[in-house]
NUVOBA-386461 format. One record per atom (N, C-alpha, C): residue number from 0; residue in one letter; atom name; x, y, z. Coordinates in nm, 4 decimals, padded with zeros to 6 digits. Example, Ala and Ser with C-alpha at 12.3 -4.5 7.8 and 13.67 -1.06 7.14 Angstrom:
BEGIN
{0 a N {01.3190 -00.5690 00.7800}}
{0 a CA {01.2300 -00.4500 00.7800}}
{0 a C {01.3200 -00.3300 00.7800}}
{1 s N {01.2850 -00.2250 00.7080}}
{1 s CA {01.3670 -00.1060 00.7140}}
{1 s C {01.2900 00.0030 00.7870}}
END
This chain:
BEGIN
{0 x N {00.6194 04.8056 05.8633}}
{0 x CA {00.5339 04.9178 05.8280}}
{0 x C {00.5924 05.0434 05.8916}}
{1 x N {00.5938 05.1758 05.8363}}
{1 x CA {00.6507 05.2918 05.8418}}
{1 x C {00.5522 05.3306 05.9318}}
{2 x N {00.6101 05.4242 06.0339}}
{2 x CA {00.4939 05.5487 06.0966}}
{2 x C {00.4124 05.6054 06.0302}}
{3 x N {00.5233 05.6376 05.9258}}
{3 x CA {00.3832 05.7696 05.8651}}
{3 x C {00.2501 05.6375 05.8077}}
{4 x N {00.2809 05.5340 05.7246}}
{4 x CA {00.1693 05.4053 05.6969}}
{4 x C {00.0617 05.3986 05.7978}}
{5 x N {00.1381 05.3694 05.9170}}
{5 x CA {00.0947 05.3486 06.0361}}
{5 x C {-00.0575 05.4190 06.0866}}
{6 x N {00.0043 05.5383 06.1073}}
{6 x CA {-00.0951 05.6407 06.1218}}
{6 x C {-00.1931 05.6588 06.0252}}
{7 x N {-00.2090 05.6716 05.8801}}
{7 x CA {-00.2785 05.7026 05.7865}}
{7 x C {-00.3856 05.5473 05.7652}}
{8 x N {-00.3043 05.4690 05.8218}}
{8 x CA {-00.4097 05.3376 05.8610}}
{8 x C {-00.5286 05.3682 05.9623}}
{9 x N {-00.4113 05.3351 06.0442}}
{9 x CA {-00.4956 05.3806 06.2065}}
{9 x C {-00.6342 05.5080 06.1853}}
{10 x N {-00.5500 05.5899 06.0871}}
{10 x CA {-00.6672 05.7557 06.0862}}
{10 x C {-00.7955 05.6759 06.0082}}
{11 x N {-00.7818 05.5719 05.9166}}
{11 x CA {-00.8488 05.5233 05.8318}}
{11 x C {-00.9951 05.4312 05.8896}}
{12 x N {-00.9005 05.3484 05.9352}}
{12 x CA {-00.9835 05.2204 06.0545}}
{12 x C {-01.1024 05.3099 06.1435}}
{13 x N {-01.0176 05.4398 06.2436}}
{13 x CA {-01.0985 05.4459 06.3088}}
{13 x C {-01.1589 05.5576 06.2929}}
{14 x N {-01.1558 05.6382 06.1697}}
{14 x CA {-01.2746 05.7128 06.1027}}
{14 x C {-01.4208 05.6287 06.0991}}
{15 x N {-01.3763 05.5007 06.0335}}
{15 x CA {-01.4328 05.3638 05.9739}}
{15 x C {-01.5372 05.3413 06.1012}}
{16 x N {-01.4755 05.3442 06.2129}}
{16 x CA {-01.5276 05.2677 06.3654}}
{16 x C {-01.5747 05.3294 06.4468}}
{17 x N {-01.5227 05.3768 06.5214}}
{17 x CA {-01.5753 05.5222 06.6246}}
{17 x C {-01.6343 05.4148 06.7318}}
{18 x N {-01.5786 05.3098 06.7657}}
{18 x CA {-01.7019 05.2153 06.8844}}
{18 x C {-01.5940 05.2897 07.0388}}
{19 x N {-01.4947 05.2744 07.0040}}
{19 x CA {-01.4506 05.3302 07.1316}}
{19 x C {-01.4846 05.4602 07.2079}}
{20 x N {-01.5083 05.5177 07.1287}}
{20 x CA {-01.5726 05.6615 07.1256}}
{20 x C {-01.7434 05.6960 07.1392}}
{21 x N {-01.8391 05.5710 07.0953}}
{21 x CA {-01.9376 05.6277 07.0363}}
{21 x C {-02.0321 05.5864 07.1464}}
{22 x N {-01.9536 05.5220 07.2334}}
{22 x CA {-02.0873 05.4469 07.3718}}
{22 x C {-02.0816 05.3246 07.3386}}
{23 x N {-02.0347 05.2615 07.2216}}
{23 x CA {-02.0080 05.0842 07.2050}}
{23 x C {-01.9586 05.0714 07.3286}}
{24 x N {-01.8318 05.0743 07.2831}}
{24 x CA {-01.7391 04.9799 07.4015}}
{24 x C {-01.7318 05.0000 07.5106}}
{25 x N {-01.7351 05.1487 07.5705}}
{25 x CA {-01.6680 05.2068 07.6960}}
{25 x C {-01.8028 05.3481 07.7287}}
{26 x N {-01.8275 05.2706 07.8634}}
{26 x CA {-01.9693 05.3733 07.9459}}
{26 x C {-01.8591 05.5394 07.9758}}
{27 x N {-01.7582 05.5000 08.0502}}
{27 x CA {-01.6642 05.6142 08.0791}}
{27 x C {-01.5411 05.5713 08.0267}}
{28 x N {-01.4732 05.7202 08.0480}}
{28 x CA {-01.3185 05.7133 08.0263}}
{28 x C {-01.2697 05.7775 08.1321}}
{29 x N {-01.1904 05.6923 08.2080}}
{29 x CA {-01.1226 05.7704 08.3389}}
{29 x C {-00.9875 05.8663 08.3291}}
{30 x N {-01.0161 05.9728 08.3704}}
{30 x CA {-00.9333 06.0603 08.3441}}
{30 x C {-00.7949 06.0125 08.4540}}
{31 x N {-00.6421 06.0215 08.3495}}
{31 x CA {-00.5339 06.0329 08.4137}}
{31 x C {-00.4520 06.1535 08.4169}}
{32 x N {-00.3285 06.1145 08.5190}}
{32 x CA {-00.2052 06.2735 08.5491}}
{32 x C {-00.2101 06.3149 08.4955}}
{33 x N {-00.1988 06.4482 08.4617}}
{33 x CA {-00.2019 06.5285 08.3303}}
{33 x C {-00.3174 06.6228 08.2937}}
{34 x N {-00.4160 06.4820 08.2873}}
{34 x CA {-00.6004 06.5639 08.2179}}
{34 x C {-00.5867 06.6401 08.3098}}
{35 x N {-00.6449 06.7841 08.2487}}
{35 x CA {-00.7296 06.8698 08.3126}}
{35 x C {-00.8714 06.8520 08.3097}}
{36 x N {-00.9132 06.8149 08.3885}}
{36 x CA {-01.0934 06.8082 08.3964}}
{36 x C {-01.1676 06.9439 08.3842}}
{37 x N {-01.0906 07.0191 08.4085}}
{37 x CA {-01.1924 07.1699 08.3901}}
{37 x C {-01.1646 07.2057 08.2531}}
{38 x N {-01.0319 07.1523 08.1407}}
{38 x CA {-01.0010 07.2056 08.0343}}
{38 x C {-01.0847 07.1304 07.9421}}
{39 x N {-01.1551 06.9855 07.9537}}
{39 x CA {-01.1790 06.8873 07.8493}}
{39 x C {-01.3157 06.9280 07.9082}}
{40 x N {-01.3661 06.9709 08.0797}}
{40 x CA {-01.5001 07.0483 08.0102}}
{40 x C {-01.5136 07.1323 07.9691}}
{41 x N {-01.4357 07.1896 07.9168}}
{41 x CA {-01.4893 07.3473 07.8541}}
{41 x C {-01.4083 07.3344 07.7058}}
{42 x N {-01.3766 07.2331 07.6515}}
{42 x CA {-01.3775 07.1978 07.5323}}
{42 x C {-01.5242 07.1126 07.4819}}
{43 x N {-01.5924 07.0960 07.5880}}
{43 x CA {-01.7205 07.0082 07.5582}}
{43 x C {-01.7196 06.8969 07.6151}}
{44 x N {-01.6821 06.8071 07.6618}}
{44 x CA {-01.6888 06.6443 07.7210}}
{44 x C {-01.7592 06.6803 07.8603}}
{45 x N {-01.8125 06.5741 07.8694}}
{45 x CA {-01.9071 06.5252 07.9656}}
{45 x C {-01.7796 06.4844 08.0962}}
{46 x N {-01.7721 06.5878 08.1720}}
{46 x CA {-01.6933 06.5184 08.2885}}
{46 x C {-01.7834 06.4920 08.4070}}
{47 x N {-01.7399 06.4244 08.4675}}
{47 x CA {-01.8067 06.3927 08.5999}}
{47 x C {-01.7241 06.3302 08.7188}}
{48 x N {-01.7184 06.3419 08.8208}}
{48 x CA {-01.6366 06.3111 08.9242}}
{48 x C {-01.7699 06.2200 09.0138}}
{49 x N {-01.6781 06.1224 09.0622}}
{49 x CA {-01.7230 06.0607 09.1835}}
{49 x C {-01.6211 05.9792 09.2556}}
{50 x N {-01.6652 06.0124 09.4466}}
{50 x CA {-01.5237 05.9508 09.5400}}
{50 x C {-01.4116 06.0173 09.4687}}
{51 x N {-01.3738 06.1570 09.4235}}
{51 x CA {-01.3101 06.2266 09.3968}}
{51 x C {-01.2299 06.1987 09.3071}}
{52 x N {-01.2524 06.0890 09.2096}}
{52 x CA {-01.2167 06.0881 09.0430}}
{52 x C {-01.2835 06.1133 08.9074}}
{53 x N {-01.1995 06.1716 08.8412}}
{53 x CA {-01.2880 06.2447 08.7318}}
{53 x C {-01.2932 06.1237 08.6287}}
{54 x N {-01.3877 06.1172 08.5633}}
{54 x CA {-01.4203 06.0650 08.4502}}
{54 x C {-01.5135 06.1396 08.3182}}
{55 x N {-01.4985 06.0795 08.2142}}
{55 x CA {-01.5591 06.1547 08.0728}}
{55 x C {-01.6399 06.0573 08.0669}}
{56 x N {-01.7876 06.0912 08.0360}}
{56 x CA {-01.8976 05.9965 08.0545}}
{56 x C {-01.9062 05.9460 07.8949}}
{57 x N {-01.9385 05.8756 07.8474}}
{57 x CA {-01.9857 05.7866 07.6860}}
{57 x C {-02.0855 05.8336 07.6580}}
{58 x N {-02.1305 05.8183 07.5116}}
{58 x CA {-02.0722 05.8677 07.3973}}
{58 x C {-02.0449 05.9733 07.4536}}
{59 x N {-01.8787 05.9953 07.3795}}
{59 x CA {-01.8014 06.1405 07.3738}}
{59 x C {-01.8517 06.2503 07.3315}}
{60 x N {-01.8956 06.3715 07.3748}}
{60 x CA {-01.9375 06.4742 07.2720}}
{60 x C {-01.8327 06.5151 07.2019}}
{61 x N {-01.7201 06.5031 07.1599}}
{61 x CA {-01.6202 06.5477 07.0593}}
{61 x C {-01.6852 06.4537 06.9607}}
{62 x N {-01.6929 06.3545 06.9282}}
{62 x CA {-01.7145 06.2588 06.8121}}
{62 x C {-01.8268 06.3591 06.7281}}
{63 x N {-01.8094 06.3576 06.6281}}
{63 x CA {-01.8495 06.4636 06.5462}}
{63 x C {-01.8651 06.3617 06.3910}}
{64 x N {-01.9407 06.3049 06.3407}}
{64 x CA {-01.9151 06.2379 06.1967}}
{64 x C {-01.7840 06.1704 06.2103}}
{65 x N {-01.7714 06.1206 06.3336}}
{65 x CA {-01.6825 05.9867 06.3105}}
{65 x C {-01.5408 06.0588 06.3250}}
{66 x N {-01.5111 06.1671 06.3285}}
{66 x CA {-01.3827 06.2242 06.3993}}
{66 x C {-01.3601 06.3204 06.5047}}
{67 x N {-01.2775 06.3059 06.5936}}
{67 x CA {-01.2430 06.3935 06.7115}}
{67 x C {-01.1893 06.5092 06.6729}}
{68 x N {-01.3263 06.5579 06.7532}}
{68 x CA {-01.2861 06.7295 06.7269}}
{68 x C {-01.1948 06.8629 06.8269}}
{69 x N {-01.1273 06.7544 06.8974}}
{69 x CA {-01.0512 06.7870 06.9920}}
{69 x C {-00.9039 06.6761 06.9656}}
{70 x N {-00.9126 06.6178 06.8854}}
{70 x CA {-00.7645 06.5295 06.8753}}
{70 x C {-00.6729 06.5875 06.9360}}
{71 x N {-00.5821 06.6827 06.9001}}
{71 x CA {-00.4953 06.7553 06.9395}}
{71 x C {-00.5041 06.7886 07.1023}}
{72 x N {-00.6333 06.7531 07.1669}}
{72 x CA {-00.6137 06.8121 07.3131}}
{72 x C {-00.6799 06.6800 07.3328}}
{73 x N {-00.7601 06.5778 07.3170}}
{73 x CA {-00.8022 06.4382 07.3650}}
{73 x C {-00.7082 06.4142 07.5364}}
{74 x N {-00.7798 06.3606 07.6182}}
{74 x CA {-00.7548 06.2694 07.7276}}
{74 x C {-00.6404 06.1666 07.6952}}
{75 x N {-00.5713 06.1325 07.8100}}
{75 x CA {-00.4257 06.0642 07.8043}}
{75 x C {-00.4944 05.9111 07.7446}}
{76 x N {-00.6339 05.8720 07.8341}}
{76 x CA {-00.6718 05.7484 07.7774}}
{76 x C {-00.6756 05.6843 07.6131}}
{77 x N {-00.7248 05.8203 07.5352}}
{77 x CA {-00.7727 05.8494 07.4500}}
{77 x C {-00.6544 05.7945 07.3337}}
{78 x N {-00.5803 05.8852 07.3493}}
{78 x CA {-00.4215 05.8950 07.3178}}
{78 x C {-00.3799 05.7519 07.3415}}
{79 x N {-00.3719 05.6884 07.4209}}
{79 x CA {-00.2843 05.5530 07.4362}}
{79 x C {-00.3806 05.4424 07.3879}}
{80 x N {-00.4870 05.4531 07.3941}}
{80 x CA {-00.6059 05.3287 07.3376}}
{80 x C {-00.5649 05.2938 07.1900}}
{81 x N {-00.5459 05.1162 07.1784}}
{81 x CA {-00.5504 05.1143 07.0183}}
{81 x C {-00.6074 04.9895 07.0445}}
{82 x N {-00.7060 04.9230 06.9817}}
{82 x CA {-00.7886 04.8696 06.9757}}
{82 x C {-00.7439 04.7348 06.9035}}
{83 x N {-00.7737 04.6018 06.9495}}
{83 x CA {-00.7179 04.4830 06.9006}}
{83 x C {-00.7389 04.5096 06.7344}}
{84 x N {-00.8231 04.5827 06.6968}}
{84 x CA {-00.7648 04.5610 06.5299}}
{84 x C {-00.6571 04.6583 06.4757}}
{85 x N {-00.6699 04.7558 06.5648}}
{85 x CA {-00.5185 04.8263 06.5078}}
{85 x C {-00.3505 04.7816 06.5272}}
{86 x N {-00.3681 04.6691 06.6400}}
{86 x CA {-00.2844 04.6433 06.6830}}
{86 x C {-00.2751 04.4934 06.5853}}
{87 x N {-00.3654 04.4709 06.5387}}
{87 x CA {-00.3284 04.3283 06.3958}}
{87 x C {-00.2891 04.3890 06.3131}}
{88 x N {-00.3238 04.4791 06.2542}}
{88 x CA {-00.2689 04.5564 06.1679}}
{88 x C {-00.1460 04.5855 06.1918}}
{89 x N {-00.0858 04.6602 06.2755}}
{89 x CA {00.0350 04.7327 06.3105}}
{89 x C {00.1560 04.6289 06.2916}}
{90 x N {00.0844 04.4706 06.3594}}
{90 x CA {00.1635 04.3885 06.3903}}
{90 x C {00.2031 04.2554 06.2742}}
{91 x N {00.1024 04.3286 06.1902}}
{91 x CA {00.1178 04.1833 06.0251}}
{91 x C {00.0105 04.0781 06.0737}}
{92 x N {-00.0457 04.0905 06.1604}}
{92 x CA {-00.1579 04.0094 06.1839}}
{92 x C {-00.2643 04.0021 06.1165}}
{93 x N {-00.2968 04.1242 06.0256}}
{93 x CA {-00.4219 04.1230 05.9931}}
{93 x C {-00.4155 04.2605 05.9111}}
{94 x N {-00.4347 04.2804 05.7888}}
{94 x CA {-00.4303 04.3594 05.6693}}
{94 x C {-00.5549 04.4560 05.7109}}
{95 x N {-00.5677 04.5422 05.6812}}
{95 x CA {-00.6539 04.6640 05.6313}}
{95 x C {-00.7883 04.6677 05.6135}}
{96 x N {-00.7749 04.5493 05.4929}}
{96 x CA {-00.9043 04.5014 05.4313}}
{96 x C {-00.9681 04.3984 05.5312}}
{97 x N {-00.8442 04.3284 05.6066}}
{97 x CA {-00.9708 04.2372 05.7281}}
{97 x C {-01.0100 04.3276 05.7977}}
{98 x N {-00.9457 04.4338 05.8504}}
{98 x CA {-00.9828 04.5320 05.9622}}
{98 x C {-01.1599 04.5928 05.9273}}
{99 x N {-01.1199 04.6007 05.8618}}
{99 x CA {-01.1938 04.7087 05.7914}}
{99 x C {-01.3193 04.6120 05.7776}}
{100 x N {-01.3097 04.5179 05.7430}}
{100 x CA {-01.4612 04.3904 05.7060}}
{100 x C {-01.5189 04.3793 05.8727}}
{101 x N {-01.3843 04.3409 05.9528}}
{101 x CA {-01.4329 04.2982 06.1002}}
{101 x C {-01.5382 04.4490 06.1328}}
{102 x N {-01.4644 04.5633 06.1022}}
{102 x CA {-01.5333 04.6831 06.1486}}
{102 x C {-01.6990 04.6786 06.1280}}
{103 x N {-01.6817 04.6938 05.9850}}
{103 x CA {-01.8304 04.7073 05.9361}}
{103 x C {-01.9081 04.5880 05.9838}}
{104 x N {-01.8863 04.4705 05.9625}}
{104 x CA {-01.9446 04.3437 06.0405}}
{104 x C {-02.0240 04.3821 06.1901}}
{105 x N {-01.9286 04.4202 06.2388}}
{105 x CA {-01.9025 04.4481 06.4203}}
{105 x C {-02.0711 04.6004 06.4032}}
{106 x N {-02.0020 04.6545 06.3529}}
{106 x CA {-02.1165 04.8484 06.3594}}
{106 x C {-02.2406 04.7518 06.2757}}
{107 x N {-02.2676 04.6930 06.2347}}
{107 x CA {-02.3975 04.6238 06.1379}}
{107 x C {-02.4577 04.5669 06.2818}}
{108 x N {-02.3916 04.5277 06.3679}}
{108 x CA {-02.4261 04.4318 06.4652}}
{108 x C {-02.4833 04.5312 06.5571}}
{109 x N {-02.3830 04.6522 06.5905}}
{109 x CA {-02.4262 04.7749 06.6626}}
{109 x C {-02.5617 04.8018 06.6486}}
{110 x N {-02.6079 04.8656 06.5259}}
{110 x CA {-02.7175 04.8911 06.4890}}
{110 x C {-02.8232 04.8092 06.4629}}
{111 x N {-02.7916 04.6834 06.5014}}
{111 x CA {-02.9088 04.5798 06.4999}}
{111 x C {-02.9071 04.5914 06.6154}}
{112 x N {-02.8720 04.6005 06.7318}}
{112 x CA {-02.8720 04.6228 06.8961}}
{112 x C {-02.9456 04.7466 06.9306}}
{113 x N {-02.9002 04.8075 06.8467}}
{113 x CA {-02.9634 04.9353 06.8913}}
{113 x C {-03.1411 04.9951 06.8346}}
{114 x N {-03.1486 04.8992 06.6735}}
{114 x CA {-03.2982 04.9194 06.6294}}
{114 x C {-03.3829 04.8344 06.7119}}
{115 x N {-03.3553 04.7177 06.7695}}
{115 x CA {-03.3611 04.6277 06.8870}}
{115 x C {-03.4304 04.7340 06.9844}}
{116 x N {-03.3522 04.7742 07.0213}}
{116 x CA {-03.3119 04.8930 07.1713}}
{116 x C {-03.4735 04.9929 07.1401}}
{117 x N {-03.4859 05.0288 07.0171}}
{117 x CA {-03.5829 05.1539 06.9836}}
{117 x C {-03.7084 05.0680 06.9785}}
{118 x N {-03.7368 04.9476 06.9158}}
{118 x CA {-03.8536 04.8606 06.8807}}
{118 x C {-03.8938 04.8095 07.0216}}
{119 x N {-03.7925 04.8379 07.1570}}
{119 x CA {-03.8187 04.7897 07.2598}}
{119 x C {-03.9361 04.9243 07.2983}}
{120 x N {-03.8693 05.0076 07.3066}}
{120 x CA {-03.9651 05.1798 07.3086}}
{120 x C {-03.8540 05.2483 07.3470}}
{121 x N {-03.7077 05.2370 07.3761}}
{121 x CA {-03.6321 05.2978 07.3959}}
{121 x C {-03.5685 05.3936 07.2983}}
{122 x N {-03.6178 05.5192 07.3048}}
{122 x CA {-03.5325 05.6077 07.1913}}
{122 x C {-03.3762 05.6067 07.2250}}
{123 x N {-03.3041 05.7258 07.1315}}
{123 x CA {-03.1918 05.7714 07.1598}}
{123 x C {-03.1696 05.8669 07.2651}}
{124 x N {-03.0970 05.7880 07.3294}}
{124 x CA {-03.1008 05.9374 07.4603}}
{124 x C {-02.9824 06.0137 07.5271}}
{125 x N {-02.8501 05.9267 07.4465}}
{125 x CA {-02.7142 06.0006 07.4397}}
{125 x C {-02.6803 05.9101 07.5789}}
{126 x N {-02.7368 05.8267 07.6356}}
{126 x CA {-02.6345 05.7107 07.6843}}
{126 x C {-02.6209 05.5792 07.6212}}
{127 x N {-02.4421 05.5581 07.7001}}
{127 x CA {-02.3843 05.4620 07.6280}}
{127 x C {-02.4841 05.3491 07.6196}}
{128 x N {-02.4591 05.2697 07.5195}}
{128 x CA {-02.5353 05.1447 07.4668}}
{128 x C {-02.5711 05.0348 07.5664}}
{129 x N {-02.4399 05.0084 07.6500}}
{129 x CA {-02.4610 04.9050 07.7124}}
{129 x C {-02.5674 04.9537 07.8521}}
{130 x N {-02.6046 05.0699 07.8581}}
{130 x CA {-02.6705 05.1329 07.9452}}
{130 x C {-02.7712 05.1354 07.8975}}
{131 x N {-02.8043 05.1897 07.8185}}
{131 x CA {-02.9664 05.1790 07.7433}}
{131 x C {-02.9871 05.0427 07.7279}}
{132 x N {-02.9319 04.9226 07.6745}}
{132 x CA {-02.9792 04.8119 07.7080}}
{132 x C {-03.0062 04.7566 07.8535}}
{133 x N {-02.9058 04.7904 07.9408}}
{133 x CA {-02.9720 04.7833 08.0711}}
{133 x C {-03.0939 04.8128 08.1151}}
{134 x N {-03.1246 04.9620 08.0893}}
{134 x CA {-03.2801 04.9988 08.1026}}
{134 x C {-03.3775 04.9191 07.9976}}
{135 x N {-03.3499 04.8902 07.9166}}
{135 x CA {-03.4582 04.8118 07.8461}}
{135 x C {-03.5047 04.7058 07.9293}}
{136 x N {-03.3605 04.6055 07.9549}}
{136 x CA {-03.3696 04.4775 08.0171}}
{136 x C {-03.4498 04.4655 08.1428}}
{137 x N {-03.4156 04.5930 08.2048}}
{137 x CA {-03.4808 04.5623 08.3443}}
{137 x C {-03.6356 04.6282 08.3638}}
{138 x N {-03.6753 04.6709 08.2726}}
{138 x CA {-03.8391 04.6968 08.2225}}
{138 x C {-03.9401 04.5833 08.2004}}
{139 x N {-03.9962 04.4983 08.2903}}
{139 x CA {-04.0690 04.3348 08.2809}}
{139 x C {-04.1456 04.3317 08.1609}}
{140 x N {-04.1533 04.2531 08.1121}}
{140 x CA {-04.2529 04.2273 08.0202}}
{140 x C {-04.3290 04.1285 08.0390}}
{141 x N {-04.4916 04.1045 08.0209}}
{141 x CA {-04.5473 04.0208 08.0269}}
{141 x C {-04.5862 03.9135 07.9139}}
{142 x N {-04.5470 03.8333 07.8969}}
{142 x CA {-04.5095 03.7476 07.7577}}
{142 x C {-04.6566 03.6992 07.7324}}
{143 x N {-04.7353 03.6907 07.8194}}
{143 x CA {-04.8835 03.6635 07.7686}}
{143 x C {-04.9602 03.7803 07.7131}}
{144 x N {-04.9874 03.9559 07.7639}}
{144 x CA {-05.0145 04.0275 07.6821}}
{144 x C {-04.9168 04.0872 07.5977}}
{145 x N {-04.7834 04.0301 07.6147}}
{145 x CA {-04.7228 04.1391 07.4718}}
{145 x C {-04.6066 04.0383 07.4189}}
{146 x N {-04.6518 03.9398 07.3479}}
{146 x CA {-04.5811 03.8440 07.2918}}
{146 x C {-04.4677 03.8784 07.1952}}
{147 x N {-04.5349 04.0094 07.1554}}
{147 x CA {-04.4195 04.0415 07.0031}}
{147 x C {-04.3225 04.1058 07.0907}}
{148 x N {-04.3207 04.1443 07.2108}}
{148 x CA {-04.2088 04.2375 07.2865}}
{148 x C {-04.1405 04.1359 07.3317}}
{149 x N {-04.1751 04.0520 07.4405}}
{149 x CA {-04.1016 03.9489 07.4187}}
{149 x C {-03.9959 03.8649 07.3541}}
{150 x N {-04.0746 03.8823 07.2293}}
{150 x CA {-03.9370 03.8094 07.0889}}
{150 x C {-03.8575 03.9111 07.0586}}
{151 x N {-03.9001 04.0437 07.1200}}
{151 x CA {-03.7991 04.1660 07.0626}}
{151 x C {-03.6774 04.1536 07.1841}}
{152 x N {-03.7625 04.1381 07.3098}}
{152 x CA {-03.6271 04.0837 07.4167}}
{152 x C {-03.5340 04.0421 07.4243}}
{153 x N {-03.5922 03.8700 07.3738}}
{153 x CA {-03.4952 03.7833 07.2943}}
{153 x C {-03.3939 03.7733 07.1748}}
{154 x N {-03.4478 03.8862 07.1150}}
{154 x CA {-03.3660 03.9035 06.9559}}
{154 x C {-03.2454 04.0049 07.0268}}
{155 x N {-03.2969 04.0821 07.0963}}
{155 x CA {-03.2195 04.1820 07.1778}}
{155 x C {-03.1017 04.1456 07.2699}}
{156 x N {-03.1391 04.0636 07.3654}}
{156 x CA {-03.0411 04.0200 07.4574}}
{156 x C {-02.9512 03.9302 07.4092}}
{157 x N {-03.0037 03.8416 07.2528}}
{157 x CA {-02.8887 03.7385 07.2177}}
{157 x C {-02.8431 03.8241 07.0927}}
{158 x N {-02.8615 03.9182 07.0589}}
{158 x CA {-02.7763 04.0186 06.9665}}
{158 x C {-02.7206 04.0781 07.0687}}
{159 x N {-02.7154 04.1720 07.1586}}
{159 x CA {-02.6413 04.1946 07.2611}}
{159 x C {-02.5314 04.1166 07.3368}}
{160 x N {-02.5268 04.0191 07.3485}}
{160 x CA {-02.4503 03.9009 07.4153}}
{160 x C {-02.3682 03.8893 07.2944}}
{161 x N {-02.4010 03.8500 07.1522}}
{161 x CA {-02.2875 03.8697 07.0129}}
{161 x C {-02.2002 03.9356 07.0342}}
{162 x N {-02.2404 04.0803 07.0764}}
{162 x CA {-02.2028 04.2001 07.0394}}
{162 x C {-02.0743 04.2107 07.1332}}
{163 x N {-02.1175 04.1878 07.2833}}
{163 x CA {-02.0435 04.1914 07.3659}}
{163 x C {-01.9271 04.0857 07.3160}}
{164 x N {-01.9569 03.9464 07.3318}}
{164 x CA {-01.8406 03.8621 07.2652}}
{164 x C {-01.7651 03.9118 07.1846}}
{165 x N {-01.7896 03.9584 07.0456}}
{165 x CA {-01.7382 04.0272 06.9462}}
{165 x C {-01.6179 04.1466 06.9901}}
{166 x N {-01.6878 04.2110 07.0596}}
{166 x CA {-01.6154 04.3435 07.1242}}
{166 x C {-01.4998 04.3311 07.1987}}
{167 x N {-01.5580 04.1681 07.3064}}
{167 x CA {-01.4343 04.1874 07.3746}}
{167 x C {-01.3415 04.0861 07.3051}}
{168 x N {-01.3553 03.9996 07.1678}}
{168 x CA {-01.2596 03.9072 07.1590}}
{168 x C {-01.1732 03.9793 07.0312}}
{169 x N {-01.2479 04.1024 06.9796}}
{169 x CA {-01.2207 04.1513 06.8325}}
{169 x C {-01.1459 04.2791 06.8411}}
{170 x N {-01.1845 04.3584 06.9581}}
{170 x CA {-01.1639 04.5028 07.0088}}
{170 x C {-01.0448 04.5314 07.1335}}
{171 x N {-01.1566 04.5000 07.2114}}
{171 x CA {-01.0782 04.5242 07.3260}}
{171 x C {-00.9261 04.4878 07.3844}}
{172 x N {-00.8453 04.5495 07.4063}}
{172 x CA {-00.7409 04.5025 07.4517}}
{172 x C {-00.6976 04.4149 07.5667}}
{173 x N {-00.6286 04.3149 07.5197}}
{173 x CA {-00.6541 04.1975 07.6383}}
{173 x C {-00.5601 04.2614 07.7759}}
{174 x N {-00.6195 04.2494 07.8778}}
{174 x CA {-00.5778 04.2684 08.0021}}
{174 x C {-00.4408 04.2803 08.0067}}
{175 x N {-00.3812 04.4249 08.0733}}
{175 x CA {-00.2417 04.4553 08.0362}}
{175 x C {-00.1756 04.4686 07.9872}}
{176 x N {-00.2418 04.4829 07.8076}}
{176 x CA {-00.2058 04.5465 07.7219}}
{176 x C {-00.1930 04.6357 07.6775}}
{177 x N {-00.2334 04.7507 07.7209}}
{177 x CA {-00.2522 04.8633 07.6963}}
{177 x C {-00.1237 04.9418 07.7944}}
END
């Protein structure tokens, strides 16, 4: 496969996806050599420092309808991330059209986690996913007066646990790959 292919894939897939970006996969992105932390906040991103390293907090505020509105200036992380399905693709492992099925499959699953997440009483509140499920989780419920919350728990935490599996066996880059 040609570069220029390459790319016009890749631009394709992760128009398609946005999980790396959107609070799916990743709470932060740690800023490396190079980033300017005062330049990517004042392009808009959520920076934050702690023990004197900067990080870009999840969901990205560049993500805009599923494309980066800062591409051209994006974080070094940003730039080097390619995600186990771009890398089947790239590599003859896995065509376009699987990519692309795993995607939508995978974001169907998202949003069952997340209507989950709202039926719990949790609105949208612009933190990452796996964080708002945290706060759900650790909110008690009493299964004798609120039985239907309960089964929403359960539908929740084992769609969540999918999700996670999914993410890290479908997405994520295996340790030292990147």
């Amino acid at each position: 496969m040609n570069v220029e292919d390459s790319t016009a894939i890749a631009s394709r897939l992760c128009a398609a996806c946005g999980m790396c970006c959107d609070g799916t996969m990743f709470q932060i992105v740690r800023m490396q050599p190079g980033d300017s932390a005062a330049e990517l906040g004042r392009l808009g991103l959520k920076i934050r420092c702690r023990d004197g390293e900067f990080f870009m907090e999840q969901p990205c505020s560049a993500l805009k309808e599923m494309k980066c509105t800062i591409y051209e200036k994006r974080p070094t992380r940003c730039r080097l991330f390619h995600c186990q399905q771009l890398r089947r693709v790239e590599t003859g492992d896995a065509t376009e059209s699987e990519a692309t099925a795993m995607i939508v499959e995978t974001r169907e699953l998202v949003e069952c986690v997340r209507g989950l997440i709202e039926q719990s009483g949790l609105r949208e509140d612009g933190q990452a996913l796996p964080e708002r499920f945290e706060r759900v989780m650790a909110t008690p419920v009493d299964v004798k007066l609120e039985p239907e919350m309960a089964a929403v728990r359960e539908d929740l935490g084992n769609a969540m646990q999918k999700l996670r599996m999914r993410i890290n066996r479908e997405f994520r880059p295996p340790p030292g790959a990147e």
